[in-house]
N, C-alpha and C positions, 0 to 999 in steps of 0.2 A: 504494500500500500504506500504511496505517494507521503510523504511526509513533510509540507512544505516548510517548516521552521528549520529543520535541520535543511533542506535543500540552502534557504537563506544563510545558517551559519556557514557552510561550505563554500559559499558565495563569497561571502565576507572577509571570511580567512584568503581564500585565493586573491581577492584584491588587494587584500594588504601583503600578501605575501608577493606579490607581482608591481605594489605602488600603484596600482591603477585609480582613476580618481573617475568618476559620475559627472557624464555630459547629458544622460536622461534622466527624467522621473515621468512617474504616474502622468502629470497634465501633461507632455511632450507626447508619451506615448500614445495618450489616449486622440490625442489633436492630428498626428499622424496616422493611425488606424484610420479616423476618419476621414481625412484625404486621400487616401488610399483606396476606400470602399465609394470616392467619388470618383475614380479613373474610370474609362469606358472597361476596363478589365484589370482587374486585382494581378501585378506581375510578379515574375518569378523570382525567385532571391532564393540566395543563399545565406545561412545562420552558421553565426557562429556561438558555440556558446561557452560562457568562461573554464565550467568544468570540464570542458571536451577539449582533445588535442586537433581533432581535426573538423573543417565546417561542414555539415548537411544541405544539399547532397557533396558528395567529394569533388566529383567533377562538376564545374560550372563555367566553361572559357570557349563555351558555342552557347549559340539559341537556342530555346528549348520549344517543344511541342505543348507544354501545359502551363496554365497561371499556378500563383500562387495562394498556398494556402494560410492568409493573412488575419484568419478569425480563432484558429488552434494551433498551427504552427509555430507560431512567433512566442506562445506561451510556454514556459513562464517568462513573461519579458524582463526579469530581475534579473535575470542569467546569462541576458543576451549581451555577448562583448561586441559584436556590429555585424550589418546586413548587408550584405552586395543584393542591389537587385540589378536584372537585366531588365528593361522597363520594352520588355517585346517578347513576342512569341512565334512560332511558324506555324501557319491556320492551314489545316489541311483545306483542299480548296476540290478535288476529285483524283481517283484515284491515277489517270495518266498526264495526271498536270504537276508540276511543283508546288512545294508548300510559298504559301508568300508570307511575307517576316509584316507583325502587325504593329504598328508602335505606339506607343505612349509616352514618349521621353520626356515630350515637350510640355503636357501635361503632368506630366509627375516632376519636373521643375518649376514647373511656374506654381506646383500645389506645395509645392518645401518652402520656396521663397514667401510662398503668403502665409506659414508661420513659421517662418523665422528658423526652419530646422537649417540648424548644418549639416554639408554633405558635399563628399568630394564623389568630382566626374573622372573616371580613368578608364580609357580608353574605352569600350560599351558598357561599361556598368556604372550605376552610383552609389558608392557604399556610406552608410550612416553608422557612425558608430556610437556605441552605448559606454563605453568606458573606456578612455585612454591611460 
């Protein structure tokens, strides 16, 4: 069974044991979720999380076929040390045709900018981080 107080002590120790310091809380999170679920489509990201050595999924450096899942995924957001998302997908379109790449970029920028999230652009992704 899930035990989230101890998930949190864990958490805690690893920051301090790492010096990382909090660039989110709760109102951040929650104001981003919400921008998020106003994109034409919830996009795909990769998590990292502070007690994990490696981010979910592993491989993330092509486009993907599926959005993301930004309503269960992302939780518990206490844990989350930062997000790459790719803000596009490849929409299957019929089976002897190619997939075409769908994007959002521009709208999931202009939706960071109007609150005030920080977040860097590198090369197709834009990752947000939760603790440096």
């Amino acid at each position: 069974m899930y035990d989230e107080d101890k998930h949190k002590r864990a958490v805690k120790a690893e920051l301090t044991k790492r010096g990382l310091g909090s660039l989110m809380n709760d109102t951040k999170w929650r104001e981003l979720l919400a921008e998020i679920n106003k994109l034409p489509f919830p996009p795909p990201y990769q998590r990292k999380d502070l007690l994990q050595s490696e981010p979910a999924p592993a491989s993330f450096d092509s486009d993907v076929w599926y959005h993301g899942d930004w309503d269960e995924g992302t939780h518990p957001l206490f844990s989350v040390e930062w997000i790459r998302i790719r803000p596009r997908y490849l929409k299957h379109v019929a089976n002897l045709l190619p997939k075409v790449t769908v994007s959002c970029e521009a709208e999931l920028e202009q939706a960071l900018q109007s609150i005030g999230q920080a977040y860097e652009k590198v090369d197709d992704s834009i990752w947000i981080y939760a603790y440096r």
